[in-house]
N, C-alpha and C positions, 0 to 999 in steps of 0.2 A: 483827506487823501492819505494824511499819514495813517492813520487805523486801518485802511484799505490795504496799503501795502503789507504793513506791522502782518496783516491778518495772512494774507494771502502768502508770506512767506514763513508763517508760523504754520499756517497751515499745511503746505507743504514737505516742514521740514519736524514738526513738534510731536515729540513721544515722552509718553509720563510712565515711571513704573520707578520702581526701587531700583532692582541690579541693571542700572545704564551708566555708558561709558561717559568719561568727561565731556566730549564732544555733542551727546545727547541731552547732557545734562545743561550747556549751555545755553539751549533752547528753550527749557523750561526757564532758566532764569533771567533768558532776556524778557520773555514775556511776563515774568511778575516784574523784571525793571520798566517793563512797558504799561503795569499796572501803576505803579509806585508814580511814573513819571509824568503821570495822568490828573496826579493830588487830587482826584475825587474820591471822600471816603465815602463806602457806603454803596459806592456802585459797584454790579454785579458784572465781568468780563467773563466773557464766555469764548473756549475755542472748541473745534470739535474735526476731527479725522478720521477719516474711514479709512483702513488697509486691507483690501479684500472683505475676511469675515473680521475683523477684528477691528471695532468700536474705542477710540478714547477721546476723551471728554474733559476741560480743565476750567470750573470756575476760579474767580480769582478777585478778592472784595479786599480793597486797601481797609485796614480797621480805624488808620489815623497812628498818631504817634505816642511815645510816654517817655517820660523824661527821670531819668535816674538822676541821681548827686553826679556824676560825673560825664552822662551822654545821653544823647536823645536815640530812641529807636522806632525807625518803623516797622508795623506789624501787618502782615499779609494774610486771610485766612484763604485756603485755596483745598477746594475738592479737586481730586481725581476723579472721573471715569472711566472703567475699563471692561472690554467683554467681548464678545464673540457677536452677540445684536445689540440692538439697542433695547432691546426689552429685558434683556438680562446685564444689566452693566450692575458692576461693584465699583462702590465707591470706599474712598478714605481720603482724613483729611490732616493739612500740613498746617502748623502757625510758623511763618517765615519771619523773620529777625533781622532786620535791617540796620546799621549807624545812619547816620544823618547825612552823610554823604554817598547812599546808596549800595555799602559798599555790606555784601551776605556777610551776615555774623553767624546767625546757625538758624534752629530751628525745632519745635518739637512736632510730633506725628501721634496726631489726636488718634486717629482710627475713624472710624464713623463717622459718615456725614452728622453735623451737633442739627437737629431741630431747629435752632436759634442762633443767631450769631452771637459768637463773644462780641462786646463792647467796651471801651476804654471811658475808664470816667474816674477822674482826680488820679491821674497814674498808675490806674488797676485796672486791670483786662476782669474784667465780669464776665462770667460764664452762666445766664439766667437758666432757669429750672427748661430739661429737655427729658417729657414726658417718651419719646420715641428711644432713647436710649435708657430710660426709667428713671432718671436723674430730678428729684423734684424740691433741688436744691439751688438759690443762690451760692455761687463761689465768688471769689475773690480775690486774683491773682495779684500781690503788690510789686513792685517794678523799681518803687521808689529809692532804694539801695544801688541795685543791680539785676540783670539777668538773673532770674533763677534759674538755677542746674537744676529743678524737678519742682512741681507741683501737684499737690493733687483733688481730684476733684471730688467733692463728696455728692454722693448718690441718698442714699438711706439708711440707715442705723448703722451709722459710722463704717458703712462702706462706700465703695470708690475705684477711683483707676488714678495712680501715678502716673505723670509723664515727665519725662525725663527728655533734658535739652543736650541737642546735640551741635555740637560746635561744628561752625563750615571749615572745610580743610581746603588746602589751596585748589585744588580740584574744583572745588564748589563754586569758586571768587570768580 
C-alpha cells in the first residue's frame, strides 16, 4: 500500500530535467530516498508521467553500499527519460551518493543510458565493458579512501570520458 501511494503522488507531482527549481527537485529525491528505503539492491523502480505531449520516465536501481576509511555510502544509478512521445525519449544517466544515514552527498552525471549496470564488489563500483557506448573495457572505480571528485572511464586506446563529482548543495538535501 505504501508503493501504491509513494507512486501515485510521485506520479502526479515528479519532473526530472537539469534546470529545475528546489521544490521540483525535491521530488526527484524523495523517490530515490523511496528507492534507497526499500534495501533491495538490484531492483529496477520505475516512474513514468505524461504532461500533455511531453513524456518522462525515471529508473531508479539501489547498487548497494561502499565503505570508505571513514563512511559508508549508498549508491543509486538512475536513468532519465524525457521527450515529446514515447518513441522518441532521450535518456541520461545519474550515480547518486548517499552517507549512511540517507542524507544526498552529491552525485556524478554519466550521460547515457550504460548497457550494463555499474556494480560494487570489494569497495569498487565496476563499470563492465558496454559495447552500446563502444566501451569494451573493465573499469574500476575505488571508493576505499574517499569519494572521488572524478573518474574516468576507459573506452579504447586510452581513450575515455571523465566524470566529475559534484557535491549536493543545501538545495539538494
Amino acid at each position: 500500500m505504501k508503493k501504491i501511494i509513494l507512486g501515485i503522488l510521485l506520479l502526479s507531482t515528479l519532473t526530472f530535467g537539469c534546470n529545475k527549481e528546489p521544490k521540483e527537485r525535491s521530488f526527484y529525491l524523495k523517490y530515490l530516498l523511496f528507492v534507497l528505503n526499500e534495501e533491495n539492491p538490484g531492483h529496477i523502480y520505475k516512474i513514468k508521467q505524461t504532461l500533455g505531449d511531453k513524456v518522462e520516465e525515471i529508473e531508479a536501481i539501489y547498487l548497494g553500499n561502499l565503505n570508505s576509511d571513514f563512511n559508508k555510502y549508498k549508491i543509486i544509478y538512475s536513468v532519465g527519460y524525457y521527450g515529446n512521445t514515447s518513441s522518441s525519449l532521450s535518456a541520461t544517466s545519474i550515480l547518486t551518493i548517499f552517507d549512511e544515514k540517507n542524507i544526498l552527498k552529491g552525485f556524478y552525471n554519466i550521460g547515457p543510458k550504460l548497457e550494463k549496470l555499474p556494480y560494487i564488489k570489494a569497495n569498487n563500483l565496476i563499470f563492465p565493458p558496454d559495447t552500446v557506448n563502444d566501451c569494451n573495457m573493465i573499469n574500476k572505480i575505488d571508493f576505499s579512501k574517499k569519494i572521488p571528485k572524478d573518474f574516468f572511464i576507459e573506452c579504447k586506446n586510452q581513450m575515455g570520458d571523465i566524470y566529475n563529482y559534484q557535491e549536493a548543495n543545501k538545495f539538494d538535501r
